[in-house]
Every structure is written in C-alpha cells, then in structure tokens.
C-alpha positions, 0 to 999 in steps of 0.5 A, spaced: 222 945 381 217 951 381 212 950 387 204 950 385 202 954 390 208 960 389 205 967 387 208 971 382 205 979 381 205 979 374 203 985 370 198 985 364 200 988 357 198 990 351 201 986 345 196 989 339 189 989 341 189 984 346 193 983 353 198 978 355 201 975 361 208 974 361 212 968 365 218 967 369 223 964 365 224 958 370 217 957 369 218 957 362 225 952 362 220 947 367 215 946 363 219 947 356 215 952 354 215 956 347 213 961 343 207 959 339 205 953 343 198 952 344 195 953 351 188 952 354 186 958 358 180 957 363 176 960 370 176 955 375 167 955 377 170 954 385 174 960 385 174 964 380 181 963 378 184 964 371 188 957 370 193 955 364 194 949 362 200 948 357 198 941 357 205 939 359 207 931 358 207 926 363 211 921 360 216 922 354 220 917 351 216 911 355 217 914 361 215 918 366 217 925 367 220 929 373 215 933 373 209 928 373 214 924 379 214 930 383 206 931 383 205 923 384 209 923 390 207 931 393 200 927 392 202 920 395 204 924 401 197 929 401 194 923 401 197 918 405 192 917 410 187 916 406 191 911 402 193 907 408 185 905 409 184 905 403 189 898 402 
C-alpha cells in the first residue's frame, strides 16, 4: 500500500488544451483507478494544496476494504491517547 504521505515529483503535460497529471501505476492498481472515471478535484484552504479524491470505496460486497482497514487502524494508532481518555 502507497503511504499517504509518499512524495512523487510529477510533471504537467499538455493533453489537447488542457494539462494533466499522470500517476504511478501502483497508485492506480491500489486504488483500482480507470480511464474516464470521475474524480473531484480541489485546493485544500489550510495549505494550498491540490487534492484528488477519486472517492475510492470503503466497503465492497458488505465488507470493509483494506484500504479503509488500513486508514482506521493508521487513525486508531494516531490517536490512540486521545481514545484511551476518551473510554
């Protein structure tokens, strides 16, 4: 699994009159990413950043993916603290 906070250097290209970003096949494989699928594109206010979000599923077939398995326990750990005096 690609970490979130992984950088990749990726060039701009021109596709026509408008520009593109292209995206590692690992990325695309992970996120079972194709051609002509809609994504949401945005500038996060907080940093300025550009943020994609193929709004990638979380549950298939009435269970939960890996990928939402592994953003929840990445979160649990984060925050485990908190939780604990939460409980």
């Amino acid at each position: 699994m690609y970490e979130q906070r992984t950088n990749m250097k990726k060039k701009i290209v021109r596709v026509g009159n408008s520009l593109a970003v292209t995206l590692p096949r690992e990325l695309v494989e992970q996120f079972k990413l194709k051609a002509g699928m809609e994504v949401e594109a945005s500038i996060n206010p907080r940093n300025g950043r550009l943020v994609v979000d193929a709004g990638v599923p979380y549950f298939e077939s009435g269970r939960v993916t890996k990928n939402f398995d592994a953003l929840a326990d990445r979160l649990v750990r984060r925050r485990k603290k908190l939780l604990e005096r939460l409980a």
